[in-house]
C-alpha positions as CSV (number, residue, x, y, z in Angstrom):
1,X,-34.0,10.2,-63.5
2,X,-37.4,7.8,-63.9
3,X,-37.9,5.8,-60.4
4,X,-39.8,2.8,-61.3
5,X,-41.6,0.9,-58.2
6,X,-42.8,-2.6,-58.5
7,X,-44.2,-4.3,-55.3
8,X,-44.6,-8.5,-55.5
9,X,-47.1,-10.1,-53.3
10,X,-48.7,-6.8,-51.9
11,X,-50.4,-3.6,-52.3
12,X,-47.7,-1.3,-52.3
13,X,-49.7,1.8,-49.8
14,X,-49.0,5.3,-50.6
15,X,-46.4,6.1,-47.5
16,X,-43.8,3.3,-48.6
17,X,-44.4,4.3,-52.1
18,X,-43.3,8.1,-50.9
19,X,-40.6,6.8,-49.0
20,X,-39.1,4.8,-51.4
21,X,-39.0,7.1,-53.9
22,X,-37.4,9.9,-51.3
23,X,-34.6,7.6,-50.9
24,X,-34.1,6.2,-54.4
25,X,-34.2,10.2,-55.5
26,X,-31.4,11.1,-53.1
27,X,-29.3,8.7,-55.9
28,X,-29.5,10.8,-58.7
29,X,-27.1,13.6,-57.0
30,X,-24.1,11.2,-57.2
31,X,-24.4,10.8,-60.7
32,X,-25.9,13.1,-63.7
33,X,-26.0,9.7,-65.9
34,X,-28.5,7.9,-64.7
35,X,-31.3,7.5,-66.9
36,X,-33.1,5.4,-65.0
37,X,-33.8,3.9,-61.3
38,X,-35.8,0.2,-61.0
39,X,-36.8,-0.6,-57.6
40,X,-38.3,-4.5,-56.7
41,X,-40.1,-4.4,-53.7
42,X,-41.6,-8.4,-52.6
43,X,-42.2,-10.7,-49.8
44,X,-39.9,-13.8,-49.4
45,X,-42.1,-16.1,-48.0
46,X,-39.3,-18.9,-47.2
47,X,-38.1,-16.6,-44.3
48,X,-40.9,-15.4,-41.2
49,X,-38.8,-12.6,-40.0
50,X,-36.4,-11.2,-42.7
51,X,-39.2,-11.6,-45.3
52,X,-39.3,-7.8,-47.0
53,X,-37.0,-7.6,-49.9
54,X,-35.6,-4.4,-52.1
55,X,-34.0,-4.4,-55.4
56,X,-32.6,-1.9,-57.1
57,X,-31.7,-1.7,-60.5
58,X,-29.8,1.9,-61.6
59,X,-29.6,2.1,-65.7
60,X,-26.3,4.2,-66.6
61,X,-25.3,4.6,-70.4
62,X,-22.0,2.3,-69.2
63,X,-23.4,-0.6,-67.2
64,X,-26.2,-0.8,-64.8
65,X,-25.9,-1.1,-61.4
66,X,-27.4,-3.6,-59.1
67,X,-28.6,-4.4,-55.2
68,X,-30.4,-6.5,-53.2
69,X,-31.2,-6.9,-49.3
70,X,-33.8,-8.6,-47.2
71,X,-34.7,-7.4,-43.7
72,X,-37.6,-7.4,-41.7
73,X,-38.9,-4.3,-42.9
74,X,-39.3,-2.6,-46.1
75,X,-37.6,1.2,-45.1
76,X,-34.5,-0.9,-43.3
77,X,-34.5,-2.7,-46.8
78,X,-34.4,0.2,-48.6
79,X,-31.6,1.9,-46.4
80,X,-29.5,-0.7,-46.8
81,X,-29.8,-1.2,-50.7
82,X,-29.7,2.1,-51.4
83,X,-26.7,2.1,-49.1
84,X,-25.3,-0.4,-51.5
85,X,-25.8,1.5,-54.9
86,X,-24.2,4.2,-53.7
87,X,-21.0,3.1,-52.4
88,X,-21.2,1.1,-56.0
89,X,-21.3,4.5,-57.2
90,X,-18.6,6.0,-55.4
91,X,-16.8,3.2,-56.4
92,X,-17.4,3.8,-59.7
93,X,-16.8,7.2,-59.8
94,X,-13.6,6.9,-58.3
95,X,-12.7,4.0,-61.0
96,X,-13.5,6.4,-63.7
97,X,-11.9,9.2,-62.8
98,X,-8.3,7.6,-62.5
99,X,-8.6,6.3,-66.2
């Protein structure tokens, strides 16, 4: 799986960069068939304290996957959207196997 990491609106440092990509990694053992993980990292400047946003994007041969959340920092953003992605996975997984 390719992890893609954007950052909007800062310099994306070399420990968050690590970080994310330990946690968007931990995605690709609930599913074989992703080809691809997209994460969004930006500042929301309308809101002072939950300003640090993460997207992630997963690209599966059947549909991509999508999540977003904004906290105050960019690790508790992470947790939570990768958080997200994987109970859409589950969910998913679960969905396909009862076809």
């Amino acid at each position: 799986m390719e992890i893609k990491i954007q950052s909007q609106h800062f310099k994306l440092n070399d420990t968050l960069k690590e970080y994310v990509n330990n946690k968007a990694g931990k995605l690709a053992h609930l599913s074989n068939q992703i080809t691809a993980c997209e994460v969004n990292l930006k500042l929301d400047k309308s809101d002072k304290d939950m300003d640090k946003v993460c997207e992630i994007k997963l690209v599966l041969p059947e549909g991509n996957l999508f999540a977003l959340n904004q906290c105050e920092t960019f690790e508790e953003a992470t947790n939570k959207t990768v958080e997200a992605i994987e109970a859409q996975l589950r969910k998913r997984k679960t969905k396909l196997s009862h076809h």
